[in-house]
C-alpha positions in Angstrom: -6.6 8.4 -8.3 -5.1 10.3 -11.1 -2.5 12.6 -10.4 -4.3 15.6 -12.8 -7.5 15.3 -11.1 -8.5 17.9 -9.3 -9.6 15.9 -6.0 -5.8 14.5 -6.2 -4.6 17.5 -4.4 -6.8 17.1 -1.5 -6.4 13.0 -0.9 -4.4 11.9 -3.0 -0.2 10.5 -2.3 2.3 11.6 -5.4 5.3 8.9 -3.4 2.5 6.5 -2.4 0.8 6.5 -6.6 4.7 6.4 -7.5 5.1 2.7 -6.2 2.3 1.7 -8.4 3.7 4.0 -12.0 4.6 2.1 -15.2 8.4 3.2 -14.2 8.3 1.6 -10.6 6.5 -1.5 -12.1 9.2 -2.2 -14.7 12.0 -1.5 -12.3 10.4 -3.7 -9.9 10.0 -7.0 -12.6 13.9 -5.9 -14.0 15.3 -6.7 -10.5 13.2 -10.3 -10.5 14.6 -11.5 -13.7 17.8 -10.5 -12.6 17.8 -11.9 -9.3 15.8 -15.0 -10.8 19.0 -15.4 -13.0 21.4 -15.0 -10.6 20.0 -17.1 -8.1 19.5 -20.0 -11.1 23.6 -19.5 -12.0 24.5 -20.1 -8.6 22.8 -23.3 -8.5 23.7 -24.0 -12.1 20.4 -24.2 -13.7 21.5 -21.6 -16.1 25.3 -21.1 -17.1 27.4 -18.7 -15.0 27.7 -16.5 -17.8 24.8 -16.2 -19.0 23.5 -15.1 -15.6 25.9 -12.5 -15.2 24.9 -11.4 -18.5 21.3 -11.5 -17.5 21.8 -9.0 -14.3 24.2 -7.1 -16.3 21.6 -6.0 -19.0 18.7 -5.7 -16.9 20.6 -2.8 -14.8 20.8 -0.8 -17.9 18.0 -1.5 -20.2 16.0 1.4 -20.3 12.5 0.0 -21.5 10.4 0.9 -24.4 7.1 1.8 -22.2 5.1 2.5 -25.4 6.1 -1.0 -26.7 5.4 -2.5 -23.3 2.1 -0.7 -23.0 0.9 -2.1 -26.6 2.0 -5.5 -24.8 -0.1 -5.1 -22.4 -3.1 -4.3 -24.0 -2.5 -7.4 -26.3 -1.2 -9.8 -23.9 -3.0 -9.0 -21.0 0.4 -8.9 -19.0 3.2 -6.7 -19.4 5.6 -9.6 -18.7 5.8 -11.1 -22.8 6.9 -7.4 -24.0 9.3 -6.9 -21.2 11.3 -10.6 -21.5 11.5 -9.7 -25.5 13.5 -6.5 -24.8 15.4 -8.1 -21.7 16.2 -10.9 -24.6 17.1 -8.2 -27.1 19.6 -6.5 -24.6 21.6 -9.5 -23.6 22.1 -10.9 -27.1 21.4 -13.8 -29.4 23.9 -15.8 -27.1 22.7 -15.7 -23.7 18.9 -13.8 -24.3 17.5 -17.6 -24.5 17.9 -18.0 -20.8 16.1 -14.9 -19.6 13.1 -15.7 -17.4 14.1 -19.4 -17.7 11.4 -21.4 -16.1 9.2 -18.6 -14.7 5.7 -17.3 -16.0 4.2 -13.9 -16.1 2.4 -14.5 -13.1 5.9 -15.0 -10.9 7.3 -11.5 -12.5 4.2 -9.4 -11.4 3.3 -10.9 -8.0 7.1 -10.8 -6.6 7.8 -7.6 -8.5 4.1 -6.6 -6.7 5.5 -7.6 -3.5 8.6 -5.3 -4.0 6.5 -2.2 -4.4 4.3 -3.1 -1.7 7.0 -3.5 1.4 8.6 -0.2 0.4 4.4 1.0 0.4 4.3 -0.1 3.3 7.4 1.3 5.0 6.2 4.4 3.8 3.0 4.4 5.7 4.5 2.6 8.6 6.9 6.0 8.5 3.5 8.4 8.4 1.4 6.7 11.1 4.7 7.2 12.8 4.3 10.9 12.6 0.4 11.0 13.4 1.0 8.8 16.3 3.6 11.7 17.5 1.3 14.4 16.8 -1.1 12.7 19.5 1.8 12.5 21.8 2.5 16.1 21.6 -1.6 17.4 22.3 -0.9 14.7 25.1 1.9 16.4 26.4 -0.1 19.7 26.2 -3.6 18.9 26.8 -4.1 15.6 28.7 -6.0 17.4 31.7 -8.3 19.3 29.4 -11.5 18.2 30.9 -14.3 17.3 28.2 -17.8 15.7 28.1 -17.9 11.9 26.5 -20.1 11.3 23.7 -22.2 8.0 23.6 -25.3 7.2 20.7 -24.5 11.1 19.8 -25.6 12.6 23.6 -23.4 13.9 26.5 -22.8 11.0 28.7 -20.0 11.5 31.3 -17.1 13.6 31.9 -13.3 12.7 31.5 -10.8 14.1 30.1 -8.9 14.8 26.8 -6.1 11.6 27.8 -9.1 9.4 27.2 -10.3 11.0 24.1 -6.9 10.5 22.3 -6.2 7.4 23.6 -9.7 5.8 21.8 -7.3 7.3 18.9 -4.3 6.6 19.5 -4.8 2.4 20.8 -6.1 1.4 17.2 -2.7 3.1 15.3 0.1 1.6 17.4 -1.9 -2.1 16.7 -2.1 -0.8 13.1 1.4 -0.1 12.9 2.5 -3.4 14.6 0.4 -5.0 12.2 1.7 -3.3 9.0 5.0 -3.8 10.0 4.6 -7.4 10.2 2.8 -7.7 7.1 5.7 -5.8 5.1 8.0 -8.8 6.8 5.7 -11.4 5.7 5.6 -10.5 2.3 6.1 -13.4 -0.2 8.0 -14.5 -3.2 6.4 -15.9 -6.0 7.6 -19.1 -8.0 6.0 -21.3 -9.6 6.4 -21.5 -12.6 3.7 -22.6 -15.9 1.1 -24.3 -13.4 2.4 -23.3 -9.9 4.3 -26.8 -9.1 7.8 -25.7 -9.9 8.2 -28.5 -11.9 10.0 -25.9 -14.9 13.4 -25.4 -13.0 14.0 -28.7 -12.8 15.0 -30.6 -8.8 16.9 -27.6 -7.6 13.5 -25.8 -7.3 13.2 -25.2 -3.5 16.8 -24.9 -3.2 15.8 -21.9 -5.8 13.0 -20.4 -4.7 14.8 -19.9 -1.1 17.8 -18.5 -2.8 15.4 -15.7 -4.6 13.3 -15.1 -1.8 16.4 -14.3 0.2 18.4 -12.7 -2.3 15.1 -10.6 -3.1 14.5 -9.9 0.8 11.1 -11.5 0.9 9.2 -14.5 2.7 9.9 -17.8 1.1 6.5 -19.5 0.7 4.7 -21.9 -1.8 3.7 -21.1 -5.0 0.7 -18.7 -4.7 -0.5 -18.2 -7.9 -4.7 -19.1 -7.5 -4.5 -18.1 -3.6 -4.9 -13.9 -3.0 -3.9 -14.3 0.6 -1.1 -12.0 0.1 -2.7 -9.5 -1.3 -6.0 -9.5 0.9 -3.7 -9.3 3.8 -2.6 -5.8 2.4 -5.8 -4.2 2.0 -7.3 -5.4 4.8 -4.4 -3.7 6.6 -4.9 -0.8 4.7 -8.8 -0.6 5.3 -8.2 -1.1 8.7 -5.9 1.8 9.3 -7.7 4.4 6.7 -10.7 3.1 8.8 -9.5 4.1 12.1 -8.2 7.3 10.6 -11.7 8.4 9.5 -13.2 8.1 13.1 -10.9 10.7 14.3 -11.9 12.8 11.2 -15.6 11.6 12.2 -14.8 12.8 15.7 -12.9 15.6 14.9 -16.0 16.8 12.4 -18.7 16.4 15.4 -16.6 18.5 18.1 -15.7 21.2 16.1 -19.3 22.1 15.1 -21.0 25.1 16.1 -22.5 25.4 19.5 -20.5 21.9 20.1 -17.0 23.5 20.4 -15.0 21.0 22.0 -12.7 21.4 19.5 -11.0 24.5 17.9 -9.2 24.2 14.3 -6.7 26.3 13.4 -6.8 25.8 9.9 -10.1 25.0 8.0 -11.2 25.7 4.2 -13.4 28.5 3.4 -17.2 28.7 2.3 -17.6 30.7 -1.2 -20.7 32.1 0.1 -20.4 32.4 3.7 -17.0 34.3 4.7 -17.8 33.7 8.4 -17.9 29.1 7.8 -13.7 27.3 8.6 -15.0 24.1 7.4 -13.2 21.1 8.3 -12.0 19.7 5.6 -9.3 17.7 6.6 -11.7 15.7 9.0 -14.4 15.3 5.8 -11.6 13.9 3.5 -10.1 11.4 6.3 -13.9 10.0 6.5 -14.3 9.9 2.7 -11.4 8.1 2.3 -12.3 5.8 5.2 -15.2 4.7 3.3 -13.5 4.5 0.3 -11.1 1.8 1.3 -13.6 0.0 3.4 -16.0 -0.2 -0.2 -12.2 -1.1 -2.1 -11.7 -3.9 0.4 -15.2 -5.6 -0.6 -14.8 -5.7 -3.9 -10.6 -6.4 -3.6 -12.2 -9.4 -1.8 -13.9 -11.0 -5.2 -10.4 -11.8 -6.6 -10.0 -14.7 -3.8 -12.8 -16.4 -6.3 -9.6 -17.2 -8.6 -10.9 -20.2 -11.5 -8.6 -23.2 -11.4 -4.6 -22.6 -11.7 -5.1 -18.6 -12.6 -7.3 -16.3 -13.2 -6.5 -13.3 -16.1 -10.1 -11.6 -14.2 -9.1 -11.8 -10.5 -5.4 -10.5 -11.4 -6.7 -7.7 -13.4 -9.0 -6.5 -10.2 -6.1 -6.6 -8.0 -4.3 -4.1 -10.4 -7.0 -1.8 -10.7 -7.7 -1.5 -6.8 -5.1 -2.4 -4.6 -3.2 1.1 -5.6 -5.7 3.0 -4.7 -6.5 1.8 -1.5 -2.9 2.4 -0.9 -2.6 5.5 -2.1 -5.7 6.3 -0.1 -4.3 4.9 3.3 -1.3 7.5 2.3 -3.4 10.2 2.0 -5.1 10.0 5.3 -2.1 10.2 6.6 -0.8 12.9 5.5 -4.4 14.8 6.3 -5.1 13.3 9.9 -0.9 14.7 10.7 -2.0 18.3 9.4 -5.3 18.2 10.7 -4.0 16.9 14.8 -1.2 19.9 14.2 -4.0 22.5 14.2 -6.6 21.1 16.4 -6.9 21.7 20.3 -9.0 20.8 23.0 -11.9 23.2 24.2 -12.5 22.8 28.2 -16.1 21.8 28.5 -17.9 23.6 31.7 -19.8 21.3 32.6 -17.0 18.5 32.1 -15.5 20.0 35.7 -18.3 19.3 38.0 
């Protein structure tokens, strides 16, 4: 979502949206040609030298945004523009064996993949926190006795343990699973057509040197197969999912004449001063929803036409970051909303 919009303060992620800025992007396809360079001089697909010279000037280039921007737009991919500077900077003599062999299409996925393990960390680090925040009402409030909710009626007693276990279950699995999907994340290398037939019979022996030298998964060329990347989201819908039914929860005990659920904080009604709405709880729902809706249409890029598709690609790069930055956001609300919410004991919950 964008960072002047108004709704940005309430769900959106300024270190989540930063993976996912023009600066990080470039960053993150400077370090593949680099290491793509590297990797080729050691196995002497390219001359030592002109690897060195390759890393060399790709740590210092400082690229022309506007220029790669307009490349975009023309090209499609930012990936032409880029290579033409990376050229420029390394000079007449060596600039001819910058991204030698690669496409656009192994630039932006690995450089993709980049972004996305440190996303990933980073909302491995905050379901972390949220997870700790459920420990602590634990600690405090496990005997609080309460009435269970089933089809929206009292049902039977037990006891506030239960309650934030049916929360806390889904985000340790959630957190396994994210953590093994920022392990899994491949490289991509391909090459023209996805065969790898451009570097020549050192190839694998490559594409395992970058994929370790670039600390991801060595794997296949990729190219017309969105695995990866559905893998991501659907991690991410799942968690943002199971955040938004303790928001939905959350929302339902803390309404009025309900009460099994006091909030601390709460936002205020313009007309009635007497209303501590829960907004935290609405937003975690919203967003919920958002990511589960994101994941569908995320989903329509797997119908990739023949060796690649310029459609599918472009989907990925308008959705996948904010489903991230979405996951991020919840976050960051269901931590502040757990820190101000306790347990009401119910009455009748005792007998």
């Amino acid at each position: 979502m964008s960072g002047d919009a108004l709704v940005a303060s309430l769900a959106g992620d300024d270190e989540i949206a930063a993976q996912f800025s023009a600066t990080a992007e470039i960053a993150a396809m400077l370090r593949f040609e680099a290491v793509l360079a590297e990797a080729q001089g050691a196995l002497g697909i390219i001359p030592d030298d002109a690897a060195r010279a390759i890393a060399e000037a790709a740590s210092r280039v400082v690229a022309d945004k506007v220029a790669i921007r307009r490349g975009m737009a023309r090209d499609g991919v930012p990936v032409p523009a880029l290579v033409m500077e990376l050229r420029a900077a390394c000079g007449e003599a060596q600039g001819g064996f910058v991204h030698h062999g690669a496409t656009s299409q192994d630039v932006v996925d690995s450089g993709s993949m980049l972004r996305l393990k440190m996303v990933l960390s980073l909302i491995n680090d905050r379901v972390a926190r949220v997870l700790g925040r459920l420990a602590d009402m634990a600690a405090d409030q496990a005997a609080t006795p309460l009435m269970a909710q089933t089809r929206m009626q009292a049902a039977l007693p037990f006891t506030a343990a239960e309650k934030l276990a049916t929360w806390r279950v889904p985000l340790e699995s959630h957190r396994g699973r994210l953590a093994r999907l920022a392990a899994e994340l491949p490289v991509q290398l391909g090459g023209p057509i996805g065969n790898g037939a451009s570097f020549g019979p050192d190839y694998p022996a490559l594409r395992a040197d970058l994929a370790r030298r670039l600390g991801l998964r060595e794997a296949q060329p990729w190219h017309a197969d969105r695995t990866p990347v559905l893998d991501v989201a659907h991690g991410l819908a799942l968690l943002t999912g199971s955040l938004a039914k303790i928001g939905q929860d959350v929302a339902l005990m803390a309404q009025t004449r309900v009460q099994a659920i006091e909030l601390t904080g709460g936002g205020e009604s313009s007309a009635m001063a007497h209303k501590r709405n829960p907004v935290a709880a609405e937003a975690l729902v919203a967003l919920g929803r958002l990511n589960a809706g994101l994941l569908g249409t995320l989903a329509q890029s797997m119908i990739h036409e023949n060796e690649r598709s310029g459609a599918a690609w472009t989907l990925e790069w308008l959705v996948l970051p904010q489903m991230a930055e979405a996951a991020g956001g919840a976050c960051r609300l269901a931590e502040a909303l757990l820190a101000d919410a306790r347990f009401v004991p119910e009455p009748d919950a005792g007998r």
